[in-house]
N, C-alpha and C positions, 0 to 999 in steps of 0.2 A: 553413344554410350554414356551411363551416367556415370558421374563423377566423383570421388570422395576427395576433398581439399583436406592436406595434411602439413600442420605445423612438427617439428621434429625438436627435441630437447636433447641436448650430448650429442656429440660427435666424436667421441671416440672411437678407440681401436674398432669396438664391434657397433656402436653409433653410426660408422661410416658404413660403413655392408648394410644396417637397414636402412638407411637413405639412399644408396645404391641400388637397392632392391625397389626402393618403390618407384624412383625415376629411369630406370631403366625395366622392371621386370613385370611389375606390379599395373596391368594397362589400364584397368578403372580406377587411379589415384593417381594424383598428384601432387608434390612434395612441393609446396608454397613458400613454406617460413622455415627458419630455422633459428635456434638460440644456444648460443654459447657463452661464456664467461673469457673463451680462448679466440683470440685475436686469429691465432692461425687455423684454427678448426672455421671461423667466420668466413677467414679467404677458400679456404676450402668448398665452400658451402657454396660462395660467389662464383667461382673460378671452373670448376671442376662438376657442381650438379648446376650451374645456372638458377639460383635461387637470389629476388631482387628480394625478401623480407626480411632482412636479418636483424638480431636482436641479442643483446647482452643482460636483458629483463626480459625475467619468463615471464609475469605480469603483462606486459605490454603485449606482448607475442597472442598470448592469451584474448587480448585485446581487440585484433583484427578479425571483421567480422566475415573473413572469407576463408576464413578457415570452421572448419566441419568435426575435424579430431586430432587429437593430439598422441604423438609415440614419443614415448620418455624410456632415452636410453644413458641415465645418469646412475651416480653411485645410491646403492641399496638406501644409505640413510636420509635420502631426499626423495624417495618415491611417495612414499603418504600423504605427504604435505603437497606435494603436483599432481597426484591423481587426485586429488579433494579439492584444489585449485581448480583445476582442468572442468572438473564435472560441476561443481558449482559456475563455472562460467558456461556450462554449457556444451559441453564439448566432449566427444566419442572418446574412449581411450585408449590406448597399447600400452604395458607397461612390460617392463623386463622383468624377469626374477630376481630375486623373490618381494612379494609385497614390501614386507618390511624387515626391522631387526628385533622388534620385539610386538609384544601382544595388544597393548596399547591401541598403539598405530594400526595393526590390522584392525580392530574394532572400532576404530577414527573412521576409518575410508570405508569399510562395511556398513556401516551407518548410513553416513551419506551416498554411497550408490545406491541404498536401499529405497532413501527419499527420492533417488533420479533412474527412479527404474525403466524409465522411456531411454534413457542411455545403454549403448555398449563400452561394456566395459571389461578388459580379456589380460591375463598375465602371460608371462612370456613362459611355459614349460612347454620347452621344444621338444622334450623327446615324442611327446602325444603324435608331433608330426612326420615323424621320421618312419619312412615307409615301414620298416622292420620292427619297430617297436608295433606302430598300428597294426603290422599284420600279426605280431605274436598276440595283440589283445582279441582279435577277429578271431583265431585261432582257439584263444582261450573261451569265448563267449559259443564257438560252434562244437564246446565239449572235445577237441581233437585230442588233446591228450589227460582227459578227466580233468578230476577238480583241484586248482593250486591251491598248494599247501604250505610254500617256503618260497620267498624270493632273497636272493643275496643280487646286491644290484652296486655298482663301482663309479663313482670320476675319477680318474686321474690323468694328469697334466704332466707334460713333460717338465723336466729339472730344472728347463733353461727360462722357464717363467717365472719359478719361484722370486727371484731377488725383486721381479717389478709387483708381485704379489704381497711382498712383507710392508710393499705402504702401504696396500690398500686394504688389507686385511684385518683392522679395527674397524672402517667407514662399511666395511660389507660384512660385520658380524662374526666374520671370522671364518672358520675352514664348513662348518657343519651348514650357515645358511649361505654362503657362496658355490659349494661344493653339492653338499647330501639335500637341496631341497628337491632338484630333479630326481633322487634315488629314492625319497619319503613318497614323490607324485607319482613315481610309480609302482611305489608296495602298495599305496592304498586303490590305486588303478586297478592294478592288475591282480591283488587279493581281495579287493570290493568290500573293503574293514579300514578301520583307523586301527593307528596305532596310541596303546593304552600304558605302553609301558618301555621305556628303554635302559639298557645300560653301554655307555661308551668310556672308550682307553683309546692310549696313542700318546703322543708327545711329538716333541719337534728332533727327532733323530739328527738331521742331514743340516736344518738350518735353524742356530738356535737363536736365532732371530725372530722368529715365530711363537719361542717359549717367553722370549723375553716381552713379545706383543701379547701374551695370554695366549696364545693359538698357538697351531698344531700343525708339522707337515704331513703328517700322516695319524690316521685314526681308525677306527673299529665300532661297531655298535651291534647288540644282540635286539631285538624287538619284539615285544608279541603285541597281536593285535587283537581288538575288540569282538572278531570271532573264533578266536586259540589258534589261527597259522602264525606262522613267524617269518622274521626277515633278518638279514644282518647284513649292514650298509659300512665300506670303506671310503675312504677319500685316500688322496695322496699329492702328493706335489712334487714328489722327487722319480718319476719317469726317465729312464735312461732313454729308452727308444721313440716315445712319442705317447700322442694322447691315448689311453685307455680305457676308453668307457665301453662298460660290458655289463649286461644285466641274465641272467640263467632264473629262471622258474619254474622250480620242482611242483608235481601236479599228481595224480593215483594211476596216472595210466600214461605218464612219459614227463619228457624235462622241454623246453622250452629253452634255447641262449640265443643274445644278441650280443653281436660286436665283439665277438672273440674267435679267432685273433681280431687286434684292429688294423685289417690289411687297408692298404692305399687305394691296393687294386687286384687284381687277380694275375698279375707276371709276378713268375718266380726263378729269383736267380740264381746261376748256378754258375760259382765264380771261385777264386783261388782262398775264400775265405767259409766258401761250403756252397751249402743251397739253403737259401733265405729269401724271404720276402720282403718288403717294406712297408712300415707301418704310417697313419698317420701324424700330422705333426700338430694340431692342433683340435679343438672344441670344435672351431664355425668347417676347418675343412672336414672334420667328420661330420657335420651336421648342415651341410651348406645351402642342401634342397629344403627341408624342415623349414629353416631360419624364412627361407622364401613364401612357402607355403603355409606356415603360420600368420604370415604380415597380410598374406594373400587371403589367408581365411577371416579376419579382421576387417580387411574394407569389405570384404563381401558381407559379413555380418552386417556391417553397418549398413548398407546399402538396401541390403532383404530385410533389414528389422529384424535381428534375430538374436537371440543371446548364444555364446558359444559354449561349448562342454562345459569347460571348465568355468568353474566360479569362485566370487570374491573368498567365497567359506572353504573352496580346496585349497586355494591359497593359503589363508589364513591358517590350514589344519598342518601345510608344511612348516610354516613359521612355528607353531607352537610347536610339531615336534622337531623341531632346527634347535631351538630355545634349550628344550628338556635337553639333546644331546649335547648340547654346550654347557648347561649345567651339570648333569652326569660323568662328563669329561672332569670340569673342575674341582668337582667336590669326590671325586671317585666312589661314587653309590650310584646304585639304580634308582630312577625318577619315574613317580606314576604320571605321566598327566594329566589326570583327572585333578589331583592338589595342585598343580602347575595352574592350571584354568580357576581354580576355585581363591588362587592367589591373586591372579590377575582381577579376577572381579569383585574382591574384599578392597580394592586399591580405587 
């Protein structure tokens, strides 16, 4: 069987599950190098997936000619600058979401994938792979319940994550592109339109730590898109019972929901505090197949020569409208896009 050699960047909380996926799940790859900044995320790498390349210079890592492609699971404001690394040296990508924190940077790394179009190059919007999500879009494309009209689509995270969230929550842009870029990737998915125009509210109710960082634990946004349907995308971060993510799209001839409730599982109990179910408690354990079968669709890309669905430009269209919502939050008016885009390219 052929082979794709894979260097890996971050190893963090969710860095580790996709280096765990490729060395144990993933049979045509394997996971060569890895680079960290963290001493003990390095022992990790040594100890734990048996990896002899390790490196504290993504540079260097870059360097070694037996690796094939690179998966960058680092913070939001270092992706541009390593996917543009990456592919000027030669080398396949994986990148997590979202491309970037601003518009710039998408149009950096667009650029030059452009000039290395013989390369794959794939961002990380998992829900595309999440059986339920893909079958509501099969669903949608085989007319079952007419033509979508409206998507209202949700993240939210349980409570108990917020306080490690208020550090990182400037380095990843904040609530709208940490949160709503998956919920943007899939109103323009699944309404087959951009979105033209938004208006978002919210503030930091629960942690005003988040007001004091410029950001928000919870928000709102109304949308219309470039063909007159509309969307309206929440975030949250103060979840009592667990992770929430749930997308419904209303259509002419039925409604379409995913992930509500967000049960664990299908036992329901029935105990001295009623009959309840259990919900999930995090992102990766609601989306754990996805996350596999995404990494899995990647080396296979590379492998077949192929480019995947999604492209540097869907990317780039969540960031722009991630941007507009976080300016629309701050300045409390609605933002066209279209002057948003015409701003970035007067710059």
């Amino acid at each position: 069987m052929k082979k794709l050699n894979i260097g890996i960047v971050g190893l963090g909380r969710l860095g580790k599950e996709y280096a765990k996926n490729i060395v144990f799940s993933v049979l045509n790859a394997n996971l060569i190098a890895a680079c960290s900044l963290n001493d003990e995320e390095l022992e990790y790498a040594k100890n734990v997936l048996g990896l002899e390349h390790l490196y504290q210079s993504y540079e260097e890592m870059l360097a070694n000619t037996q690796i094939n492609a690179v998966v960058i699971i680092t913070p939001t404001n270092h992706h541009a600058d390593q996917i543009i690394k990456a592919v000027e040296a030669g080398h396949h990508v994986f990148c997590e979401k979202p491309l970037a924190i601003n518009l710039e940077d998408c149009y950096r790394v667009e650029h030059v994938v452009e000039k290395h179009s013989k390369l794959i190059t794939m961002l990380g919007f998992v829900r595309r792979y999440d059986l339920s999500y893909a079958d509501a879009k099969m669903k949608l494309n085989e007319g079952l319940v007419g033509k979508a009209f409206f998507v209202r689509s949700q993240t939210v995270d349980k409570d108990v994550f917020a306080p490690f969230q208020i550090e990182f929550c400037t380095s990843g842009g904040g609530i709208f592109h940490d949160f709503n870029v998956h919920d943007i990737d899939l109103v323009h998915w699944y309404l087959e339109a951009n979105i033209v125009k938004v208006w978002a509210l919210g503030g930091a109710y629960r942690f005003k730590e988040f007001e004091e960082a410029g950001d928000a634990d919870n928000t709102m946004a109304m949308c219309e898109l470039d063909n007159g349907t509309t969307a309206m995308i929440a975030a949250s971060r103060v979840s009592s019972f667990g992770h929430n993510t749930l997308t419904e799209i209303v259509a002419t001839e039925g409604n379409l929901k995913i992930g509500d409730p967000p049960l664990k599982n299908r036992v329901q109990i029935s105990d001295k505090h009623g009959v309840r179910s259990e919900c999930v408690e995090t992102f990766y354990e609601r989306f754990q197949h996805a996350f596999l079968l995404q990494i899995q669709d990647f080396v296979d890309c590379v492998l077949e020569n192929k480019q995947p669905e999604l492209t540097m430009k869907n990317a780039t269209r969540a960031t722009l409208v991630a941007t507009a919502l976080t300016k629309s939050f701050k300045e409390n008016k609605i933002i066209h896009i279209q002057d948003l885009e015409k701003k970035t390219e007067l710059k």
